[in-house]
C-alpha positions in Angstrom: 0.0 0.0 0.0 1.2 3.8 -1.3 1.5 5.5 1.9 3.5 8.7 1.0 6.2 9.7 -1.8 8.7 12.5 -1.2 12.0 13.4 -2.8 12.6 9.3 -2.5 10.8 6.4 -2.6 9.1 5.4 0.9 6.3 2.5 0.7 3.9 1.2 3.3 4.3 -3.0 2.7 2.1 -3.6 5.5 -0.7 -2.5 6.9 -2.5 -5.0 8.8 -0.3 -5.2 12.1 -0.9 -2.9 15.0 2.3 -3.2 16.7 4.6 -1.9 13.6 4.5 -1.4 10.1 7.2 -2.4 6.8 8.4 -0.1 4.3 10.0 0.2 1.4 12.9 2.8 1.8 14.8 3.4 -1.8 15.5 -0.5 -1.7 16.1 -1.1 1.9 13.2 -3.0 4.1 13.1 -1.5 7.1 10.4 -2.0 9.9 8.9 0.7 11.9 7.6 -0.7 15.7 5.5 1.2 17.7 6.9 1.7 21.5 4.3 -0.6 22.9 6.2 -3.3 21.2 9.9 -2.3 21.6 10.1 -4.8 25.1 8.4 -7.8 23.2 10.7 -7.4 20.3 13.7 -6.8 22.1 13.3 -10.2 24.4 11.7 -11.9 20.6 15.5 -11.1 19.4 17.4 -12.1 22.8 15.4 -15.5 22.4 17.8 -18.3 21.8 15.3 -19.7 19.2 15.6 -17.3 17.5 19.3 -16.2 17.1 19.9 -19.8 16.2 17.1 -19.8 13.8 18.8 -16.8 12.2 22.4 -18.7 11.9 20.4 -21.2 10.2 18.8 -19.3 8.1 15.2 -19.9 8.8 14.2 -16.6 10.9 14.6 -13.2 9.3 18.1 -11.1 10.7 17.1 -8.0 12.0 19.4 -5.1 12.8 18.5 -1.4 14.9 18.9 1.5 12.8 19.8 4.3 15.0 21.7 7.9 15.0 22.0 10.3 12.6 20.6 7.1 10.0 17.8 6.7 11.6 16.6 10.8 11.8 17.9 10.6 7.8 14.9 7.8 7.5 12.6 9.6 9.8 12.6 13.0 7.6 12.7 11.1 4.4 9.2 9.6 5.5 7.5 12.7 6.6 4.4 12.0 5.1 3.9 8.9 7.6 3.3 9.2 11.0 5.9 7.3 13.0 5.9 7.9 17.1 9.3 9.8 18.1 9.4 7.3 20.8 9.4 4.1 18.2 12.0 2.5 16.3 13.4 1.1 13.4 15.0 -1.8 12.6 16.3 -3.0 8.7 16.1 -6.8 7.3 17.7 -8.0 4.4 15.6 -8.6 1.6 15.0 -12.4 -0.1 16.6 -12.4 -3.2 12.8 -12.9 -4.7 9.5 -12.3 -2.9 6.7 -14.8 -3.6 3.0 -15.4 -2.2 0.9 -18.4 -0.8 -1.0 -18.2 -4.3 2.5 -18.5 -6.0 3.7 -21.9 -4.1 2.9 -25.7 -4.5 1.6 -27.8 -2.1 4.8 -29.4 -0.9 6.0 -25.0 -0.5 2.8 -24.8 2.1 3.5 -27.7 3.9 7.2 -27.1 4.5 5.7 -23.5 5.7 3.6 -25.2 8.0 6.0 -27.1 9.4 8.4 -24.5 9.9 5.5 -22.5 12.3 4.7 -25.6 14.3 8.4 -25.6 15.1 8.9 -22.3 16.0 5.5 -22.5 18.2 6.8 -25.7 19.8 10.8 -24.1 19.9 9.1 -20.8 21.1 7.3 -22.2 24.1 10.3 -23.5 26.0 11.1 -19.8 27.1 7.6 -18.6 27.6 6.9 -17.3 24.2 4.5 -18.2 21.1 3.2 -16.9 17.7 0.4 -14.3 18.0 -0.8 -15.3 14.4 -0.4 -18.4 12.0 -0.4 -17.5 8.6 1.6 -18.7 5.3 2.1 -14.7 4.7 4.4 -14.6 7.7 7.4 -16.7 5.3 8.8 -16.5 2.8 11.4 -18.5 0.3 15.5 -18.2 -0.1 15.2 -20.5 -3.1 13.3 -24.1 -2.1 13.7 -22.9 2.2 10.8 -21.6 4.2 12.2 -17.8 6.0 10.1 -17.2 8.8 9.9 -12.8 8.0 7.5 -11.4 10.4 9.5 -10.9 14.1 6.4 -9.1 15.6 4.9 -12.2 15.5 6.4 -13.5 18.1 4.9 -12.6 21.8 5.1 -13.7 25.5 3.1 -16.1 26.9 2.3 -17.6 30.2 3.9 -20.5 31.4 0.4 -22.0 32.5 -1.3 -21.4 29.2 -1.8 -24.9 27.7 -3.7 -22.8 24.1 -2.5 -21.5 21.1 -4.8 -18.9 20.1 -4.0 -19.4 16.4 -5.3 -22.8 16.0 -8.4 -22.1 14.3 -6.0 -19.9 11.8 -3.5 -22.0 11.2 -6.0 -24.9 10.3 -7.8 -22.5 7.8 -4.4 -21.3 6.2 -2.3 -24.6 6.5 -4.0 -27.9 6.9 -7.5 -27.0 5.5 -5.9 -25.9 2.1 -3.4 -28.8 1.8 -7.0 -31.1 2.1 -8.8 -29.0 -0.7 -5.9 -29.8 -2.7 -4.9 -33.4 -2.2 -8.7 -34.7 -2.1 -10.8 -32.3 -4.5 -8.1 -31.3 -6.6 -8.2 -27.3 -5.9 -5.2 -25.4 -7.0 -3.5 -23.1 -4.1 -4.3 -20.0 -6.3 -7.9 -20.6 -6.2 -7.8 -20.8 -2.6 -5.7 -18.2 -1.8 -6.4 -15.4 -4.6 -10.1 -15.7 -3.0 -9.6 -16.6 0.6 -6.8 -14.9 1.9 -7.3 -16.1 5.5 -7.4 -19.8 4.4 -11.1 -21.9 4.4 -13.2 -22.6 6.7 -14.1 -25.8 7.8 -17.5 -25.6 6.2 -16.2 -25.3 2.9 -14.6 -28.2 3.1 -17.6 -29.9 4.7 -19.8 -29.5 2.1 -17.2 -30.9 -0.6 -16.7 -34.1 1.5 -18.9 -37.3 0.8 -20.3 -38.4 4.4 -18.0 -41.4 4.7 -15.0 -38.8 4.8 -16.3 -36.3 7.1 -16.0 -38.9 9.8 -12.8 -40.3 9.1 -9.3 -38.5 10.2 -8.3 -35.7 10.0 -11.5 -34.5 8.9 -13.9 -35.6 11.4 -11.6 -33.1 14.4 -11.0 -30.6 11.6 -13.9 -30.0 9.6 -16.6 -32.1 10.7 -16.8 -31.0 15.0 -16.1 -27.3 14.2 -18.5 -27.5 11.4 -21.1 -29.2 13.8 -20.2 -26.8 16.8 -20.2 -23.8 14.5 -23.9 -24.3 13.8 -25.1 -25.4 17.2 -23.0 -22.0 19.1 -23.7 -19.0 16.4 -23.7 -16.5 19.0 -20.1 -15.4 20.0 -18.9 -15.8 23.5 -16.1 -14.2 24.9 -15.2 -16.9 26.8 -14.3 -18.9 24.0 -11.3 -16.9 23.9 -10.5 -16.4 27.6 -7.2 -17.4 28.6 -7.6 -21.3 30.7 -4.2 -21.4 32.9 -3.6 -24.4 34.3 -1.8 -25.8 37.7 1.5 -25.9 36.4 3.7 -24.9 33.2 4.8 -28.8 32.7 1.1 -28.9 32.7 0.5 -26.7 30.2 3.6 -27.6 27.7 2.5 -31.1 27.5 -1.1 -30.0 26.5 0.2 -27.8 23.7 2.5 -30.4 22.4 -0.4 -32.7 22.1 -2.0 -30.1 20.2 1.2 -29.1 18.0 1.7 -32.8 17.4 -2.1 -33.3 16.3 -1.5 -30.3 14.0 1.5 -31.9 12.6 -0.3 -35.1 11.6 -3.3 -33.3 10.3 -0.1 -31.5 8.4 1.3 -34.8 7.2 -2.3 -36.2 5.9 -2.4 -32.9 3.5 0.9 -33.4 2.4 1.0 -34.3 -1.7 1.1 -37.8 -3.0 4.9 -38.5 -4.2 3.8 -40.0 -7.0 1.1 -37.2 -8.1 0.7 -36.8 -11.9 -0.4 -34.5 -14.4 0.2 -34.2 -18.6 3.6 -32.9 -18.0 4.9 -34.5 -15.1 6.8 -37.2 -16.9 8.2 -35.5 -19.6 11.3 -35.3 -19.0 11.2 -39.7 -17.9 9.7 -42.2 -19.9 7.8 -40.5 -22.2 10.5 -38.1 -23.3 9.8 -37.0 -27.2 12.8 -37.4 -28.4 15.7 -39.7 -28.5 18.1 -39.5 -25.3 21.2 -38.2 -27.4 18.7 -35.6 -29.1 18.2 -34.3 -25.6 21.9 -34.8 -24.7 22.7 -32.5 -27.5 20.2 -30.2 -26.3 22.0 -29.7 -22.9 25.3 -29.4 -24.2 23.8 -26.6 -26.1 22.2 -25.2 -23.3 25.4 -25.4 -21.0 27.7 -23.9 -23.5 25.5 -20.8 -23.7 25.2 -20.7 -19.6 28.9 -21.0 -19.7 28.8 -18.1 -22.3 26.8 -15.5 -20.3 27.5 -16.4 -16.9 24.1 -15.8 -15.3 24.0 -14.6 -11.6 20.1 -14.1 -11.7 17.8 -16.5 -14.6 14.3 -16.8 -15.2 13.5 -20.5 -16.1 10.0 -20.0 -17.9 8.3 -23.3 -18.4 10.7 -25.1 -15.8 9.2 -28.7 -15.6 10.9 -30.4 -13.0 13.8 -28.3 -13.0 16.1 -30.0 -14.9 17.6 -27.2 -16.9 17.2 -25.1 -13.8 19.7 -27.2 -12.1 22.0 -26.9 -14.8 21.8 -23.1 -14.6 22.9 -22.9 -10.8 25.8 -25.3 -12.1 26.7 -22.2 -13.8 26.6 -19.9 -10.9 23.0 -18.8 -11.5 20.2 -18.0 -8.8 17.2 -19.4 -10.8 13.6 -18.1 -9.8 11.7 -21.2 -12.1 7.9 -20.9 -12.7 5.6 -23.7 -14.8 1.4 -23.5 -14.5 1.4 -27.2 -13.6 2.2 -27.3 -10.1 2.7 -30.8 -9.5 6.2 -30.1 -12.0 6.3 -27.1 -9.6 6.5 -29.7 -7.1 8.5 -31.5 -8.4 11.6 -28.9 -9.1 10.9 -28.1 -5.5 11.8 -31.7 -4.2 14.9 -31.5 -6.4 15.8 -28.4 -5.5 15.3 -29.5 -1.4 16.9 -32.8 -2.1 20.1 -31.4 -3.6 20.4 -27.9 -2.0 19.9 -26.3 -5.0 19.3 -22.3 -5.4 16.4 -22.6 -7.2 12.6 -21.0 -6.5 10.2 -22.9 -7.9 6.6 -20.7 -8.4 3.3 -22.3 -9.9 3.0 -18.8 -12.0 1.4 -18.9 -15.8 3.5 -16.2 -18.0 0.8 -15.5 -20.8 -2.0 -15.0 -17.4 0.7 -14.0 -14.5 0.1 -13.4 -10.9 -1.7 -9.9 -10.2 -1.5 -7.5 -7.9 -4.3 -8.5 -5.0 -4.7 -7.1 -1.6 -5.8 -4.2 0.1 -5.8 -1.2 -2.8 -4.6 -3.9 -4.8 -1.3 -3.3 -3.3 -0.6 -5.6 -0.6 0.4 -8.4 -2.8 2.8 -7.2 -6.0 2.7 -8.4 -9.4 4.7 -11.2 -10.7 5.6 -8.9 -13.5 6.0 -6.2 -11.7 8.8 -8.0 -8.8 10.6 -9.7 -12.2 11.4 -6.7 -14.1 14.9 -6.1 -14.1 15.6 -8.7 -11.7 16.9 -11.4 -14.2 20.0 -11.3 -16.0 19.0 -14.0 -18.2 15.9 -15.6 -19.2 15.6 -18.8 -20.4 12.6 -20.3 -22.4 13.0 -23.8 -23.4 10.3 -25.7 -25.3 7.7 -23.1 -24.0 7.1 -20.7 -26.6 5.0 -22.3 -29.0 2.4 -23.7 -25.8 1.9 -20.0 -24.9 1.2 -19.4 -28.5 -0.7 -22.4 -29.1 -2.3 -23.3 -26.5 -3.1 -19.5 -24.7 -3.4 -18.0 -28.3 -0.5 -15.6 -27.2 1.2 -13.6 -30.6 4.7 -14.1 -30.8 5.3 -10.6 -31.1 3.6 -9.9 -27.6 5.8 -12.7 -26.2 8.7 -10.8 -27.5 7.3 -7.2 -25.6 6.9 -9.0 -22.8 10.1 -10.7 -22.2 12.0 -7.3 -23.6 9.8 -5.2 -20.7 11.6 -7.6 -18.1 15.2 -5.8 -19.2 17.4 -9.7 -19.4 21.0 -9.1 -21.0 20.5 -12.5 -22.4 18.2 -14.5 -23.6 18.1 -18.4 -24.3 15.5 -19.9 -26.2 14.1 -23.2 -28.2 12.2 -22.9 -31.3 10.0 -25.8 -32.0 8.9 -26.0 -35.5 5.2 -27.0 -36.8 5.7 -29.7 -38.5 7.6 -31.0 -34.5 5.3 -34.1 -33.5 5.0 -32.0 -29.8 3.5 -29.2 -31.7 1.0 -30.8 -33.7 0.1 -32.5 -30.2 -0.4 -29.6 -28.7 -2.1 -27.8 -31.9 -4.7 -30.8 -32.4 -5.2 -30.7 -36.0 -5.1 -26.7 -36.0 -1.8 -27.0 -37.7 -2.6 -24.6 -40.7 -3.2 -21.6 -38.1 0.2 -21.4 -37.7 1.9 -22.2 -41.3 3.3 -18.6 -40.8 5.5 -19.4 -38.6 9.0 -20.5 -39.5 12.5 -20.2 -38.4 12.6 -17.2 -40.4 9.5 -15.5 -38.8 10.2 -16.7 -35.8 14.1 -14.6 -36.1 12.9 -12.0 -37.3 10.1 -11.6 -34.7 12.6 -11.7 -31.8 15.3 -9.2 -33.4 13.0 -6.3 -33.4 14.0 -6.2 -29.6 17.3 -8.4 -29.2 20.4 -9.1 -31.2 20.6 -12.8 -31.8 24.2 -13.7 -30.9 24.2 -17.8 -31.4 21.8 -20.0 -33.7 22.6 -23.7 -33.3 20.1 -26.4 -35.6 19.7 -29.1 -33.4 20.0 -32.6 -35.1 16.3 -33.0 -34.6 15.7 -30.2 -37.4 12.1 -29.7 -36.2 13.8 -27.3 -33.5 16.9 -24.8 -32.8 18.6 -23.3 -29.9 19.5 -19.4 -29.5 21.3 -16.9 -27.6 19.9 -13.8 -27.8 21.2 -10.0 -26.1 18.7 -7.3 -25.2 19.7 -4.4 -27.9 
């Protein structure tokens, strides 16, 4: 959310948290706390949890910004009105931000099961997570970051509740069900339902065999069933039940982590899930193994060429050729609209500590801008320009213009508004048995195109550099620069 512009840019990120707010300051992300919260933050970053979380990587770093640096960012952001008596601190920023409606299942469970371990970690030294949402992390290539450090409160030692249960059903568990057992995509869910779904939802999707089997009978089927029998609120719902002592209390909240973590693990995505492009690059490969050989050893010699630091892999699959760009030193952000190849790249990417973020994000209809002012959550688009170097689009281009009727010169616009150096790409002829495939007998709509079209199309906006015929002559490799 736009919150104020003077001489340099200052943006309001966040909105919906009382205690603080994050903002945008020419680059830097820096977090603006309220002095109500200055002694809950500073024990949340004394907490042993915590700093070791941080050495590991999976808890934000946060530093103080103070002296004559901090009054620099106080009169910079005039236009927002910040307490004299709070303070800032700065965070670094993940190499590429993402959103719930961006990740694949196996993303949202490893997010989930990073919060039930900081809510289990947390309650050793008598503190807990206010708030249990998939918007508090986010991804340094396939790890979960937990980002938001004013989530984390005190608690009393005799409390056995977590407040967020309720939440982190609707955001975590309940999603993960609508997904493995009716087959809703994450971007349904999320784009529409940004505080997860509700147990009825799910209810009413469920046959009455499975709303009385686990998880969903203590999930969906009790609240549902208590939901409709209480519809008045009480405020004792929510009153705070201490118990006798604090071993008390820590073995009734690990029952209920642990319960939460199975519910977690029944959600969690069939290894052996499939969809039409899941095994493409296995058994059903279409082409011989030394055609595709040849088509890496292309593909490495013009990564070894422009030494990426940053790449785009459009139309990733399982992440194949993503891995070979971090081979070459690349960061690879990789996006495909099937997620369960989303998932897929993600398990490789986990399996062999490989920099790659793997997004379920369509190019030809990508993520929009959603939220509060349509600001809260930003563009795909908008985060990618001129964060890749390269951009690499292999055996991609003719689905967006076959299958999403896309005009090769808007493909062209598009990648050239993203501002790559370099550009890798795979033409894949008409007359390629994978094209007529995915054309299904509309084969004389495209009898334009050609290798000569298709050349001429992209140098209106780069300078091709490299033009290799694979022995396959249906399809050719390039390396393109931005002019």
């Amino acid at each position: 959310m736009e919150v104020a512009k003077t001489q340099t840019d200052v943006r309001c990120l966040s909105l919906r948290d009382p205690e603080g707010q994050l903002f945008n300051y020419e680059g830097r992300l820096l977090r603006y706390v309220h002095p109500h919260g200055a002694e809950a933050l500073k024990r949340t970053l004394n907490s042993p949890t915590v700093i070791e979380r941080t050495k590991n990587g999976s808890f934000i770093p946060s530093r103080y910004v103070k002296g004559d640096e901090e009054n620099v960012l106080r009169s910079q952001a005039s236009g927002i009105s910040l307490s004299p008596d709070g303070f800032v601190l700065e965070h670094p920023r993940v190499r590429f931000q993402s959103f719930p409606h961006e990740w694949c299942p196996e993303m949202l469970l490893a997010a989930g099961q990073l919060t039930l371990d900081l809510v289990r970690e947390l309650a050793e030294e008598g503190l807990g997570l206010k708030d249990a949402t998939p918007h508090n992390i986010q991804f340094e290539g396939p790890n979960p970051v937990f980002v938001d450090v004013l989530s984390v409160e005190e608690r009393s030692d005799r409390d056995p509740t977590w407040v967020p249960f309720a939440q982190f059903v609707r955001n975590f568990v309940n999603p993960l069900l609508a997904n493995k057992y009716f087959g809703l995509p994450l971007d349904m869910l999320f784009l529409t339902h940004r505080d997860g779904i509700e147990p009825e939802m799910l209810y009413q999707m469920a046959s009455p065999w499975r709303r009385l089997t686990r998880p969903f009978l203590s999930l969906v089927t009790v609240p549902t069933w208590l939901a409709r029998r209480n519809k008045r609120y009480s405020a004792k719902t929510y009153e705070a039940r201490l118990v006798d002592s604090p071993e008390k209390a820590r073995f009734i909240l690990g029952t209920f982590i642990k319960h939460l973590s199975r519910a977690l693990d029944v959600g969690a995505p069939k290894a052996s899930k499939q969809s039409t492009w899941s095994d493409y690059m296995g058994a059903d490969l279409p082409y011989a193994k030394e055609e595709f050989a040849e088509k890496e050893q292309v593909v490495a010699e013009y990564l070894q060429a422009v030494q990426p630091k940053s790449l785009l892999d459009v139309g990733c699959n399982g992440g194949y050729f993503s891995r070979l760009a971090t081979q070459h030193g690349a960061s690879v952000v990789a996006i495909d609209y099937d997620p369960a190849v989303v998932g897929q790249t993600w398990n490789l990417a986990r399996r062999e500590n490989l920099d790659i973020l793997p997004l379920r994000v369509d190019l030809t209809r990508p993520t929009p801008s959603v939220g509060w002012k349509n600001s809260e959550n930003s563009s795909f688009l908008s985060r990618s320009e001129g964060k890749f170097d390269t951009v690499m689009m292999l055996a991609v281009i003719h689905h967006m213009m076959v299958s999403e009727g896309i005009p090769l010169p808007e493909i062209v616009s598009l990648i050239a508004q993203l501002g790559p150096k370099s550009l890798i790409l795979e033409y894949v002829d008409p007359q390629d048995d994978t094209f007529k495939q995915i054309a299904r007998g509309r084969d004389a709509l495209y009898h334009y195109l050609s290798p000569e079209s298709f050349e001429r199309a992209w140098s209106q906006r780069f300078n091709i550099v490299k033009k290799t015929p694979l022995k396959r002559k249906t399809r050719c490799l390039y390396l393109l620069t931005l002019k």
